[in-house]
C-alpha positions in Angstrom: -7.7 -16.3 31.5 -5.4 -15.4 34.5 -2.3 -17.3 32.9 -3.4 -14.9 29.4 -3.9 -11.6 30.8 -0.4 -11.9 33.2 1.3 -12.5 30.1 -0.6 -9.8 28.1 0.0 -7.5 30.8 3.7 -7.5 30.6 3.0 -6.0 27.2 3.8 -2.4 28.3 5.9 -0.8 25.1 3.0 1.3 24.1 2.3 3.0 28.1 6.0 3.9 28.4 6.1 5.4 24.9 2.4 7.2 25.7 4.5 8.4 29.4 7.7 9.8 27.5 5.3 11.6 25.3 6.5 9.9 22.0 3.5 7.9 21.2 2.7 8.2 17.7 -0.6 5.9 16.8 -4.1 6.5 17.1 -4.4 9.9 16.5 -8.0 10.5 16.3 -8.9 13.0 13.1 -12.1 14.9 13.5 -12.7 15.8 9.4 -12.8 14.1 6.5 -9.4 12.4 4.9 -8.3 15.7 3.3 -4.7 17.4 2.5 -6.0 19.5 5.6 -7.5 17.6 8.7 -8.4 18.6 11.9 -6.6 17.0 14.9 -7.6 18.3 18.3 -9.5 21.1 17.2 -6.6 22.2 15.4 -6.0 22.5 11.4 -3.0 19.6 10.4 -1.5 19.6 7.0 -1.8 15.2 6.0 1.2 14.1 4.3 0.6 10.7 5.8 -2.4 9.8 3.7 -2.4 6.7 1.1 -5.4 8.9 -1.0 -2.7 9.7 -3.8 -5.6 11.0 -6.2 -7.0 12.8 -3.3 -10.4 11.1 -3.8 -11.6 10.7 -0.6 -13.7 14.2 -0.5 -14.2 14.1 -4.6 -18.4 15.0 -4.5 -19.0 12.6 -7.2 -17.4 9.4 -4.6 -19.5 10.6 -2.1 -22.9 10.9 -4.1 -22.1 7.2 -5.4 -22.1 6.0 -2.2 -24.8 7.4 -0.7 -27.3 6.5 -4.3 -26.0 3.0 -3.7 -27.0 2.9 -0.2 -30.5 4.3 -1.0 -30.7 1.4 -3.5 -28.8 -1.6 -2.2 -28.8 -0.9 1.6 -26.0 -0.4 3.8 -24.3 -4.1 3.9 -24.7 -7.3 1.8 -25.7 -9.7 4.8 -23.4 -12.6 3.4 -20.3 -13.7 1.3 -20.5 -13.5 -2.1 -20.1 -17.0 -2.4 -23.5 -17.3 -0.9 -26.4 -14.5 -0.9 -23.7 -11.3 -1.5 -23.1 -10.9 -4.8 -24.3 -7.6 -6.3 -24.8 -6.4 -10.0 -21.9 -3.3 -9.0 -19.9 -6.4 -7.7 -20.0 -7.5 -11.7 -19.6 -4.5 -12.9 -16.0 -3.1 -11.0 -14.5 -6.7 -12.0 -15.1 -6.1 -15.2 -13.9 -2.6 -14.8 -10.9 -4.2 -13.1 -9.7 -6.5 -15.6 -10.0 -4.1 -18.0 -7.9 -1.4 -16.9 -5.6 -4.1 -15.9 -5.8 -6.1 -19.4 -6.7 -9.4 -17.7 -9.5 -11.9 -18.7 -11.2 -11.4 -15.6 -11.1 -10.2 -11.5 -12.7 -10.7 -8.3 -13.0 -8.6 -5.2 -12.2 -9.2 -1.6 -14.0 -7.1 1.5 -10.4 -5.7 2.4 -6.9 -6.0 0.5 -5.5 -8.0 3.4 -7.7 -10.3 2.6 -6.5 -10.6 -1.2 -3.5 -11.3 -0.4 -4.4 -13.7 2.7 -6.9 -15.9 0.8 -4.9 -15.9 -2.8 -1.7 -16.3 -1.7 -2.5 -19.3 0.7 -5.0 -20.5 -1.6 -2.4 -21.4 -5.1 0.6 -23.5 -3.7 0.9 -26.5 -1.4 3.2 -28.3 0.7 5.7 -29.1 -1.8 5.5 -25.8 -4.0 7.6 -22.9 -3.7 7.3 -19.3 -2.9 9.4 -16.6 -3.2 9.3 -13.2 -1.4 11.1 -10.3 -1.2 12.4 -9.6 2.4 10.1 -5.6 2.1 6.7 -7.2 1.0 3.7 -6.5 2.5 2.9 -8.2 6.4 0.0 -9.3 4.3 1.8 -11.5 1.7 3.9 -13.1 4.5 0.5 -14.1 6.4 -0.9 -16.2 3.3 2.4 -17.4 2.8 2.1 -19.1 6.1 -1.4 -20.8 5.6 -0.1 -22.0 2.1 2.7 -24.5 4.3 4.8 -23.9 0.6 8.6 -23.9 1.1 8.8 -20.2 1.5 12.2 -18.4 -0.2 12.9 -14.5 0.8 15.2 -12.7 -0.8 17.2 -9.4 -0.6 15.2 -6.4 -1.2 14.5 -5.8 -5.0 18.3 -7.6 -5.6 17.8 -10.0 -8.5 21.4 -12.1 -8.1 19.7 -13.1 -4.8 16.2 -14.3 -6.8 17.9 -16.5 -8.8 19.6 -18.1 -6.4 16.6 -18.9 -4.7 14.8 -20.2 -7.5 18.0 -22.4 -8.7 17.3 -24.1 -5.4 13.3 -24.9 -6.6 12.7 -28.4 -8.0 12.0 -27.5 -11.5 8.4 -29.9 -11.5 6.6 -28.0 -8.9 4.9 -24.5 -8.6 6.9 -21.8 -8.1 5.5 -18.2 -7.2 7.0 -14.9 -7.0 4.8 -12.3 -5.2 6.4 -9.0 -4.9 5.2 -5.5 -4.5 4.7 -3.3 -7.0 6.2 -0.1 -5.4 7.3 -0.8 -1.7 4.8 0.7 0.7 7.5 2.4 3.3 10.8 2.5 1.1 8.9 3.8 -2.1 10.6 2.2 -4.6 9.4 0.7 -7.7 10.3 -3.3 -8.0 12.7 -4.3 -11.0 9.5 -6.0 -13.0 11.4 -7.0 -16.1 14.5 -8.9 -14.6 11.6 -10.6 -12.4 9.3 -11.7 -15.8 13.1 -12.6 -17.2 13.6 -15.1 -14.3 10.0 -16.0 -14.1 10.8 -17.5 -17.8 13.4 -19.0 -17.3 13.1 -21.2 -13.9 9.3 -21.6 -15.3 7.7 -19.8 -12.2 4.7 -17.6 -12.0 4.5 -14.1 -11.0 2.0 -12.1 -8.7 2.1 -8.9 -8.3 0.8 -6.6 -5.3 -0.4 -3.0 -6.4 -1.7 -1.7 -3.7 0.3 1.4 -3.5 0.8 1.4 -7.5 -2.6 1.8 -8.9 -3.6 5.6 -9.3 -0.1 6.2 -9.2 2.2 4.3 -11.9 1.4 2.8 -15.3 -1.3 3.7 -18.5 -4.3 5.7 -16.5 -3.2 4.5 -13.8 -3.1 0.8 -14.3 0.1 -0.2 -12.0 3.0 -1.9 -12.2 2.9 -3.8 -15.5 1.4 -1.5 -17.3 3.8 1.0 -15.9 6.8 -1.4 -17.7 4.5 -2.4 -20.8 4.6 -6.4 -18.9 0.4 -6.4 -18.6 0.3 -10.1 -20.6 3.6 -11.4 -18.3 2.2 -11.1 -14.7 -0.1 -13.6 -14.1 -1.8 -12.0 -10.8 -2.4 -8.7 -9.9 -3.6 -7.0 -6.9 -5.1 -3.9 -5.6 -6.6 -2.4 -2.8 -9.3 0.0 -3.1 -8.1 2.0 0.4 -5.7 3.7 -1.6 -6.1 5.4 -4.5 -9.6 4.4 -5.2 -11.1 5.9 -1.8 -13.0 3.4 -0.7 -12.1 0.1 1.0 -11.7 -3.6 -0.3 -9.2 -5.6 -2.9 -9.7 -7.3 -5.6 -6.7 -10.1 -7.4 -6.8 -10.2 -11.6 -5.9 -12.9 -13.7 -6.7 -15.4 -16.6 -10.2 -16.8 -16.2 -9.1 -20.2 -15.0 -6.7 -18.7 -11.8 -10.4 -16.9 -10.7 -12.5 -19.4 -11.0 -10.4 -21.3 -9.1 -9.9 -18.5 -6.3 -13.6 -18.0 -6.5 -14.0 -21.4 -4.8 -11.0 -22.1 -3.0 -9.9 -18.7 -1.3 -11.4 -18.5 2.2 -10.6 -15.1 2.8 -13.2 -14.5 0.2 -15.6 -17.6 0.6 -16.1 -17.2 4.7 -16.1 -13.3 4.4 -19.0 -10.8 4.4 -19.1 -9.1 0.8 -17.9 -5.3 0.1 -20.6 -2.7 1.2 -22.7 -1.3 -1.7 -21.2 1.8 -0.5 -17.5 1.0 -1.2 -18.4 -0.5 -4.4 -19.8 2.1 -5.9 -17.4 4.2 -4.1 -14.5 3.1 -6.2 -16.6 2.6 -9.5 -17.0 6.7 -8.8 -13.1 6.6 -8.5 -12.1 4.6 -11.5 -14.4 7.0 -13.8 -12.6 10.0 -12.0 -9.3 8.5 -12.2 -9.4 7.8 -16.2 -11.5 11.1 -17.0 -8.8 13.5 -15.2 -5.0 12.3 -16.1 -4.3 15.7 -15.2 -4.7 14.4 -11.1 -2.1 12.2 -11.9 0.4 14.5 -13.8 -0.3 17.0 -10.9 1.0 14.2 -8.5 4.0 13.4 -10.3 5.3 16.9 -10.2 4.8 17.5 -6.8 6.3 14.1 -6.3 9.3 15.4 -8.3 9.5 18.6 -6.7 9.9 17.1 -3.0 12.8 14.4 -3.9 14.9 17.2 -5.3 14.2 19.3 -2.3 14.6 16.9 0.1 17.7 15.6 -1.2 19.2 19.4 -1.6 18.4 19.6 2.2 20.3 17.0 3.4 17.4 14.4 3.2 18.5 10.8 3.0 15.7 9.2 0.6 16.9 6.1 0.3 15.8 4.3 -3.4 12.1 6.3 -3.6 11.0 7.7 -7.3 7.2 7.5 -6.2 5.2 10.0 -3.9 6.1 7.6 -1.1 8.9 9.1 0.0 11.0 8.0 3.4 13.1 10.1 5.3 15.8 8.2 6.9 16.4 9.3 10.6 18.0 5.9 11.5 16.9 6.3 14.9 13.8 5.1 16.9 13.5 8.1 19.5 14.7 10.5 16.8 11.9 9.2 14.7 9.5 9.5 17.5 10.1 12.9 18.9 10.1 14.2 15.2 6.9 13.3 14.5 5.6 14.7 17.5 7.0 17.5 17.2 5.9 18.3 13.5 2.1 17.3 14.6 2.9 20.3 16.9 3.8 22.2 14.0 0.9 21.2 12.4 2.3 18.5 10.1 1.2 15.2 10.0 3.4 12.7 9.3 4.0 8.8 9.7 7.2 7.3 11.9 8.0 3.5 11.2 10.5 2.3 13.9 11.5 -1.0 14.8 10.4 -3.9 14.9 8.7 -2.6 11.9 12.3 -1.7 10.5 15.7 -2.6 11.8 16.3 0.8 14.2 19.1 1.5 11.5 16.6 2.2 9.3 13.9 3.8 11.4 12.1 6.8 9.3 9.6 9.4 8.8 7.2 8.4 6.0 6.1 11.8 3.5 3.2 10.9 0.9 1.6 13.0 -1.1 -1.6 13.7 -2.4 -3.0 14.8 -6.0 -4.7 17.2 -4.3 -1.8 18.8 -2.3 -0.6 22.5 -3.7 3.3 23.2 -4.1 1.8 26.2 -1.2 0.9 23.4 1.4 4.3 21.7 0.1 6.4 24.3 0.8 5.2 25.0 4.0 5.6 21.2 5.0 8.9 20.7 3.9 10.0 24.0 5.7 8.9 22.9 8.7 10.4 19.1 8.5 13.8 21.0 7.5 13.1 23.1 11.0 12.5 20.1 13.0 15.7 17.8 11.2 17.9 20.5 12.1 16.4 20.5 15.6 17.2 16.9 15.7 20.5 16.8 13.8 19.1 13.9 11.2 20.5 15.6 8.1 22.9 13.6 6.6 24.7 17.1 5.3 27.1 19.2 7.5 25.4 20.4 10.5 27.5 23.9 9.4 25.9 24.0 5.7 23.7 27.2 5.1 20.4 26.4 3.3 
C-alpha cells in the first residue's frame, strides 16, 4: 500500500483547484432534479441537467416507483441472468423495441454498462472497430476489452471514415459505433453518409442514443428515426438517466444480436438487475413521453430561441442544433472562474476543461429542459452574457453594444 498511496498522493489537481476557488465538481444539491434546485440553502436556476423532458419531478414517475417498490421490493438481489428478471423487465423491452422499431431489446443496470458489455462483447481480435474521436468514454472502454483493431476518426468527418474502413480486410467484422448527438459538442452525427459507408465496405452500425432519445426522432425515438434509417442501424442504445428519469440502459437490435448479448455480455451477466423502482420509473416516462409531444415541441423552441441568442451575443456555439449547447471559452481558468461565478449568480452550469477537451476547446456546457420557461431563460442567458463580458470570452468586439 505505501508504494500506492505515495503515488496516489501526488495526485493533487483537484486541492489546488478547491485552494484557487475554481473547483467546479461535486456540488451537493439539496432538492429534487428540477429547472430550480437548491444549492447551499440558496435557489439555483439548472441548466446543467440531462432531464430534457423534465421528468424527473413528473407525479406520475414518482408514483410508479414508489407502487413498484410496494410490489416488487426495493432491489432485485441478482443479475437477470440468474434470479433478477422481473415481468416490468419484459415489459420496457418490449416497449423499447417498439418505439425503436427493432425485433427485440434488453436492459443493462446503468448505460455505461451497455456500452461496456455490448461493445466488448461483438468483435474479436481480428475485427475492426471504428470510432469517432468525440464518442462517449464509455464506448472507448468496451472497445478496449473487445482487443478489436480499434480505428478513430475525425469528429463527424466522413472522408476520414472511409479511409479507415478502406484499410479493414473486407472478410472480417467491421463496427461503427457513434453517437447519436455528441454529449458536450451537441451536434447531431451525419447518420446517412455513415449507413451509405456501412453498405458499401459491408460493416455494421451501432448507434449510441443516450442524449438523443426524448429529444430527436418520431416521439422521441432518436437518431434513426430522427433521419427515417430505423431498419439500417443494427444496434441502438439508450440510457434511461436522461430523458427517461430514471437510471439504467438498454441496447436494441434483431433477435439474434440479443440473444447473443443476453449470454455473452458480462456487463449484463455479472451485474445486479435494474431496481423495480427505475423500471417502472421509465415505463412511467415512456407513457408520458408519447402522451405529451407537446414536452418536446416546448423543448425545441426554447432550444431554438437560445442558439439565436447566444449566437447574436457573441456566443461561439460551435456545430450544436440540439438543447446541448456549448459555449466555447477556449480557456481552462476562464472556464472555471465562469462557472463559479454564475453559480454565484445563481446559474448552474457545467465547465468541461482539459483533459476532458483540448484547453483550446475548454467550454461552458448550457442544456435545457422541457420544463424550462423562456422567463427562467431569459434571466439565465442575461446573466451568462454579464459574466462573458466580465471575462472577455465573446468572440464579438469587446466595444459592440448589445
Amino acid at each position: 500500500m505505501g508504494i500506492l498511496k505515495d503515488r496516489l498522493s501526488n495526485y493533487d489537481a483537484p486541492q489546488k483547484a478547491m485552494q484557487a476557488g475554481i473547483y467546479p465538481y461535486f456540488r451537493v444539491i439539496e432538492s429534487d432534479q428540477d429547472t430550480e434546485v437548491i444549492i447551499n440553502g440558496k435557489k439555483v436556476l439548472m441548466f446543467g441537467s440531462n432531464s430534457y423532458l423534465g421528468l424527473t419531478c413528473h407525479p406520475k414517475v414518482k408514483e410508479a416507483a414508489q407502487q413498484a417498490i410496494a410490489k416488487y421490493g426495493t432491489g432485485c438481489a441478482g443479475s437477470r441472468f440468474l434470479n433478477g428478471t422481473l415481468d416490468i423487465h419484459i415489459e420496457l423491452e418490449d416497449r423499447l423495441a417498439s418505439l425503436l422499431k427493432k425485433d427485440a431489446a434488453i436492459c443493462f443496470s446503468t448505460g455505461f454498462q451497455v456500452n461496456l458489455g455490448v461493445v466488448s462483447a461483438l468483435t474479436g481480435r481480428n475485427d475492426y472497430l471504428l470510432l469517432d474521436e468525440l464518442d462517449h468514454a464509455s464506448i472507448i472502454e468496451g472497445s478496449r476489452l473487445s482487443y478489436s483493431k480499434i480505428f478513430k476518426y475525425q469528429h463527424n468527418d466522413m472522408l476520414a471514415l472511409e479511409e479507415k474502413l478502406r484499410l479493414c480486410e473486407r472478410d472480417k467484422v467491421k463496427l461503427i459505433v457513434v453517437d447519436g448527438i455528441f454529449s458536450m459538442e451537441g451536434d447531431i452525427v451525419n447518420l446517412p453518409e455513415i449507413i451509405r459507408l456501412a453498405g458499401q465496405y459491408d460493416a455494421a452500425v451501432m448507434v449510441d442514443d443516450a442524449h438523443a432519445i426524448g429529444v430527436i426522432g418520431e416521439n422521441g425515438a432518436g437518431t434513426a428515426s430522427h433521419f427515417g434509417l430505423s431498419d439500417a442501424v443494427d444496434l441502438t442504445m439508450g440510457t434511461f438517466s436522461k430523458s427517461l428519469a430514471s437510471l439504467g440502459g438498454f441496447i436494441a437490435a434483431d433477435k439474434e444480436l440479443i440473444n447473443y448479448l443476453k449470454h455473452n455480455a458480462r456487463s449484463l451477466i455479472f451485474s445486479a438487475s435494474m431496481t423495480p423502482a427505475s423500471t417502472a420509473s421509465v415505463l412511467a416516462a415512456l407513457d408520458i413521453m408519447e402522451a405529451e409531444p407537446e414536452r418536446l415541441h416546448h423543448l425545441w423552441d426554447l432550444t431554438n430561441y437560445a442558439l439565436k441568442v447566444f449566437k447574436d451575443h457573441g456566443f461561439d456555439t460551435g456545430m450544436s442544433e440540439t438543447p446541448i449547447i456549448p459555449l466555447f471559452i477556449r480557456d481552462n481558468i476562464k472556464a472555471l472562474n465562469m462557472t463559479r461565478l454564475l453559480l454565484e449568480d445563481g446559474i448552474f452550469v457545467n465547465p468541461v476543461v482539459s483533459p476532458a477537451v483540448p484547453k483550446e476547446d475548454s467550454l461552458i456546457r448550457f442544456s435545457l429542459m422541457a420544463t424550462h420557461t423562456f422567463e427562467q431563460l431569459d434571466m439565465a442567458i442575461s446573466k451568462i452574457v454579464k459574466t462573458a463580458k466580465k471575462l472577455n470570452v465573446l468572440t464579438f468586439d469587446k466595444e459592440m453594444k448589445f
